[in-house]
C-alpha positions as CSV (number, residue, x, y, z in Angstrom):
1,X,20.4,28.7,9.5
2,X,17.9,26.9,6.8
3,X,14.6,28.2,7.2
4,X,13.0,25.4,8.9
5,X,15.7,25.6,11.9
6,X,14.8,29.1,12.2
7,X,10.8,28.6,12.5
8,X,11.5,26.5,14.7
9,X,13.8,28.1,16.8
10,X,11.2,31.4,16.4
11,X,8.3,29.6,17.7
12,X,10.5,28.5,20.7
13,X,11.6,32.2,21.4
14,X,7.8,32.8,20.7
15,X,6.4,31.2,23.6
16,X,7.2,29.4,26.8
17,X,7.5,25.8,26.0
18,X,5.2,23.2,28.0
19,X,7.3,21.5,30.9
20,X,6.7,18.2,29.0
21,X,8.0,19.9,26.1
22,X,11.1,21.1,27.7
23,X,13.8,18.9,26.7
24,X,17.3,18.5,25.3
25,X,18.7,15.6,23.0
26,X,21.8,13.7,23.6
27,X,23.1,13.0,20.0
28,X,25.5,9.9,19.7
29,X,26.9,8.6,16.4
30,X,29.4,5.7,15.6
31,X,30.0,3.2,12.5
32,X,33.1,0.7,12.2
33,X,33.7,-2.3,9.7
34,X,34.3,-4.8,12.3
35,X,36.5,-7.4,12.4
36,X,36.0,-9.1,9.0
37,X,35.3,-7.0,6.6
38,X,38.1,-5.1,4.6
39,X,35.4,-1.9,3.6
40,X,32.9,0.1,5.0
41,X,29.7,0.0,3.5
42,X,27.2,1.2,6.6
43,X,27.1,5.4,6.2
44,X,25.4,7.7,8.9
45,X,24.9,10.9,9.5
46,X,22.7,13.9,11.3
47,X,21.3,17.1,11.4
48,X,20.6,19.1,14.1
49,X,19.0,22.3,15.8
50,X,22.3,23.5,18.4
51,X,19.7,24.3,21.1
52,X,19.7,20.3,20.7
53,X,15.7,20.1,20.5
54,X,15.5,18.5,17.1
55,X,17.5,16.4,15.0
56,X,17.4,14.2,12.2
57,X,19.2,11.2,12.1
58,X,20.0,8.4,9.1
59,X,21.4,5.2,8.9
60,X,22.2,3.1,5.9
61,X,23.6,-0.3,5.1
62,X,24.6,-0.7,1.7
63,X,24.9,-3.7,-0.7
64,X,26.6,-4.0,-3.7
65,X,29.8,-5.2,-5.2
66,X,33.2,-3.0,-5.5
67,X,32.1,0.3,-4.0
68,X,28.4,-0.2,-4.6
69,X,27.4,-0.6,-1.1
70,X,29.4,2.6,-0.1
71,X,28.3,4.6,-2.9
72,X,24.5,4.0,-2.1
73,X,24.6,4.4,1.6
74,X,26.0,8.1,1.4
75,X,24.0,8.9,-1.3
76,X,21.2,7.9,0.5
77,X,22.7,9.8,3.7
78,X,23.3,13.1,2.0
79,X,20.5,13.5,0.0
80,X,18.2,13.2,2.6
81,X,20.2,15.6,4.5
82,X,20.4,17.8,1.8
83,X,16.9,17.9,1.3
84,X,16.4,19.0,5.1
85,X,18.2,22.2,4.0
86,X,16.7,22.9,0.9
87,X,13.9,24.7,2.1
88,X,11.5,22.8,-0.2
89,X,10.7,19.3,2.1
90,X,11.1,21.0,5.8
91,X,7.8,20.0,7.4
92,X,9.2,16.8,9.0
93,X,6.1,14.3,9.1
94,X,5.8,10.7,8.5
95,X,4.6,11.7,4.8
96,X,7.7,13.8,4.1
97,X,10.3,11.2,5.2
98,X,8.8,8.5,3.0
99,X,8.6,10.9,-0.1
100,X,12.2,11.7,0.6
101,X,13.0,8.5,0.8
102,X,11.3,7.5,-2.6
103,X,12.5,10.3,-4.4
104,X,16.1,8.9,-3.0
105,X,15.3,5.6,-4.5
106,X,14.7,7.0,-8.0
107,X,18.2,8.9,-7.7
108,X,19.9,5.4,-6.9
109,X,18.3,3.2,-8.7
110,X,19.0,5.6,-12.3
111,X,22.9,5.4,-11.0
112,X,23.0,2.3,-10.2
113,X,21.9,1.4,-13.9
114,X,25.7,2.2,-14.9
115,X,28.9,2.3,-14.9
116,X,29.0,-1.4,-14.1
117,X,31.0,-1.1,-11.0
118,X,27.9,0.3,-9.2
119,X,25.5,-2.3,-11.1
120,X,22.7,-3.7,-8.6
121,X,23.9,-1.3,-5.5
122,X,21.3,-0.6,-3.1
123,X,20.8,0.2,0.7
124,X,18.5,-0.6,3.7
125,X,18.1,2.7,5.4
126,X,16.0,4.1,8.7
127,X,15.8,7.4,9.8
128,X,14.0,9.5,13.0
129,X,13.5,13.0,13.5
130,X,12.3,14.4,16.4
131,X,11.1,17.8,17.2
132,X,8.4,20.0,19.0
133,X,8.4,16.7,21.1
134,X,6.9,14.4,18.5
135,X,9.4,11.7,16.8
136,X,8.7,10.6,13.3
137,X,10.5,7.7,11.7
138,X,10.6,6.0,8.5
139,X,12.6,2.7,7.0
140,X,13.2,0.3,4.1
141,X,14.9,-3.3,4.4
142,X,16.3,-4.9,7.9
143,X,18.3,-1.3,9.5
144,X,16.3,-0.9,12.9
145,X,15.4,1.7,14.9
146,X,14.6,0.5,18.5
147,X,13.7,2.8,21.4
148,X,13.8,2.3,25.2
149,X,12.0,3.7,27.7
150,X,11.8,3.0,31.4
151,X,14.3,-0.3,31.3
152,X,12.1,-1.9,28.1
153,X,13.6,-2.3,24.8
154,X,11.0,-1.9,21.8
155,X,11.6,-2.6,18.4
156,X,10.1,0.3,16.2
157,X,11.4,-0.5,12.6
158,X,9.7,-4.1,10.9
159,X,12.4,-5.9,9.3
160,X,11.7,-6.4,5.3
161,X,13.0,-9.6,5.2
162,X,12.2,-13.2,4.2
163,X,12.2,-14.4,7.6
164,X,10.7,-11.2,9.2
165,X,7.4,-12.2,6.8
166,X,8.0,-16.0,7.9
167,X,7.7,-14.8,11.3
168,X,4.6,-12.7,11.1
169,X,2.5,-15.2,9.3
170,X,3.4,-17.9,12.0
171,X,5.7,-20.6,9.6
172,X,8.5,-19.8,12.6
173,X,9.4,-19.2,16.0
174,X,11.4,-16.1,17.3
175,X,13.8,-18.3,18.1
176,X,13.8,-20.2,14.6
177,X,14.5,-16.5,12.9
178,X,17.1,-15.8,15.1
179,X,19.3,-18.2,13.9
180,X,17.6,-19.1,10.6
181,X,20.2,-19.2,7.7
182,X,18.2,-16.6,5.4
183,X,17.8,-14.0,8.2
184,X,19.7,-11.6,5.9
185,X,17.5,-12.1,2.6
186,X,15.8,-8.6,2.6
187,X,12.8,-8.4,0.1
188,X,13.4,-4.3,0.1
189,X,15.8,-2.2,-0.5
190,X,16.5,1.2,-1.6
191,X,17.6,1.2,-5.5
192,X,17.3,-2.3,-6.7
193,X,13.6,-1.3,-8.0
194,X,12.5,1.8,-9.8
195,X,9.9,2.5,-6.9
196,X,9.9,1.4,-3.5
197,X,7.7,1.8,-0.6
198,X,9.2,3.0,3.0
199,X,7.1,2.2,6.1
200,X,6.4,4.2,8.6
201,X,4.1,5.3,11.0
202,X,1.0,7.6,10.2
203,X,1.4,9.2,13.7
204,X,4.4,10.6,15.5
205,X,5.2,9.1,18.9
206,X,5.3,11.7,21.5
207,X,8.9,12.0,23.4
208,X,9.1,11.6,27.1
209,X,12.4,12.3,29.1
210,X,14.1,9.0,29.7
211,X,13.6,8.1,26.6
212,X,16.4,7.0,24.2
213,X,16.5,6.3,20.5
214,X,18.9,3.8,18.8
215,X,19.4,3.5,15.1
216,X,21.6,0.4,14.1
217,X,22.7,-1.7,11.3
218,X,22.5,-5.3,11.3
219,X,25.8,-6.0,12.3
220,X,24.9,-4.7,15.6
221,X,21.7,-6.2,16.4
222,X,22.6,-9.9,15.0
223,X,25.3,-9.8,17.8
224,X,23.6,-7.7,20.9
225,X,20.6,-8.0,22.7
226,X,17.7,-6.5,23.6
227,X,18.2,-6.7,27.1
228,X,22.1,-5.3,26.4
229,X,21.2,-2.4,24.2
230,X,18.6,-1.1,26.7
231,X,21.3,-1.6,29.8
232,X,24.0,0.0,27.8
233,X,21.6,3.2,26.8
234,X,20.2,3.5,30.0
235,X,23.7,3.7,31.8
236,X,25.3,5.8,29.5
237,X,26.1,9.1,27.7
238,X,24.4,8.5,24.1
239,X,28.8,9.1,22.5
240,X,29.6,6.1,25.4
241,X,26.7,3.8,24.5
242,X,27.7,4.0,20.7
243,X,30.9,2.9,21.7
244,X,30.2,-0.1,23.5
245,X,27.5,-1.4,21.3
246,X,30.2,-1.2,18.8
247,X,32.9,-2.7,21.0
248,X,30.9,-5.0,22.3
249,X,29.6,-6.4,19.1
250,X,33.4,-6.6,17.9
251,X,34.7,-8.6,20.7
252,X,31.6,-11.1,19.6
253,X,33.2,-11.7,16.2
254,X,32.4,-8.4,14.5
255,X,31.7,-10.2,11.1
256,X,29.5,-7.5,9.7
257,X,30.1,-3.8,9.3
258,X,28.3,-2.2,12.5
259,X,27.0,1.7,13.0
260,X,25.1,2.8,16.0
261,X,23.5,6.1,16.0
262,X,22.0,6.9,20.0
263,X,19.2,9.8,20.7
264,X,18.6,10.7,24.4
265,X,16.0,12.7,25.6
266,X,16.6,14.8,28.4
267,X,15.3,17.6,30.8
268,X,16.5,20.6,30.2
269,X,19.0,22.3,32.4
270,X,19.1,25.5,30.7
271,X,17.6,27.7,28.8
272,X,17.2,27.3,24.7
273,X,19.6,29.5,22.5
274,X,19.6,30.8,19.1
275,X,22.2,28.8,17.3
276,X,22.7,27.4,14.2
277,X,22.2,23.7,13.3
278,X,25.0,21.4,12.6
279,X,26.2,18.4,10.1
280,X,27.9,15.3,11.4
């Protein structure tokens, strides 16, 4: 167990945990091409605590021509990962996942300068971690991280795109940016630019059970609704609501890649144990 996994699980055994604090995740993770596309360029991926009271969670969307995209996305996916067992970047805070994130942009953006198959690749990427009952979240470009809680469906994440900036200074309606034809134009990404800057939060949200956590690409959002994703959370395991996002987005034409990555926070129905984290 990396060092942080094991402060954490020591300050668990250390104490009795607060009844609010006294919670379990439900870890769900799913990406699929779709319909249309003959690749994979969306990569995802976790780490988490076994006693299932903290996890971090990525997802990426890469761009680029040949294997670009792909290339980028798991870089982007492993590194950070990586750097969760390092033992060097463990405090998980708002701070921490942007630095990791830039310092992940600067690793990209020096490979993407050559060979010339993996010129231009970049990524959109969001991730969450939650633990001691605080989530902390950080993203770049249009990935989303949306949470629900009792029935309502709120988008976390801020899209960096041309529309998204259209929409905030009032040049368009909701509507108008639903269906506007440059809704995919992102104006950030991770490793087109030597530096970038991932948004985030300065304080953590506090967890309530009930409460669930979706991270999604935007071949999932463009093609399910708010309304739908918080139905399909609230009425399922968080494995079974990845699945039919995904499903459910494929049967509506699928024409992006899609990846669906579900956190569900629950009471705890038995005691915390001493195990080691895993990799997914």
């Amino acid at each position: 167990m990396n060092s942080f996994w094991q402060r954490l699980v020591n300050n668990v055994l250390a104490r009795e945990i607060p009844a609010a604090m006294d919670y379990q995740l439900d870890i769900g993770a799913l990406t699929d091409r779709g319909t249309q596309r003959v690749n994979n360029q969306d990569y995802i991926g976790h780490i988490r605590a076994q006693d299932n009271s903290a996890v971090l969670a990525i997802v990426a969307d890469g761009m680029g021509g040949h294997q670009g995209g792909e290339v980028a996305s798991r870089m982007a996916v492993e590194r950070i990962m990586e750097s969760q067992g390092d033992g060097r970047q463990n405090k998980l805070t708002a701070k921490a996942l942007r630095h990791r994130i830039e310092t992940v942009n600067t690793a990209i953006y020096k490979q993407a300068q050559s060979p010339e198959a993996l010129h231009g690749m970049g990524t959109t990427l969001v991730v969450l971690a939650i633990e001691q009952g605080m989530a902390y979240y950080a993203y770049v470009g249009d990935s989303r991280l949306y949470r629900v809680r009792a029935g309502e469906c709120r988008q976390l994440s801020e899209d960096h795109t041309v529309v998204a900036e259209m929409l905030k200074a009032g040049l368009i309606t909701a509507e108008e940016a639903a269906h506007h034809p440059d809704r995919n134009v992102i104006t950030r990404a991770i490793g087109t630019y030597p530096n970038v800057v991932a948004d985030s939060p300065e304080q953590p949200l506090v967890i309530e059970a009930g409460d669930s956590f979706l991270l999604c690409s935007d071949g999932l959002y463009e093609l399910v609704d708010n309304a739908e994703i918080s139905q399909i959370l609230t009425d399922n395991t968080a494995q079974q609501a990845c699945q039919s996002l995904i499903q459910l987005a494929n049967s509506r034409g699928g024409h992006d890649n899609i990846s669906a990555m579900v956190i569900k926070v629950l009471k705890r129905t038995s005691p915390a144990k001493n195990t080691p984290i895993t990799r997914a």
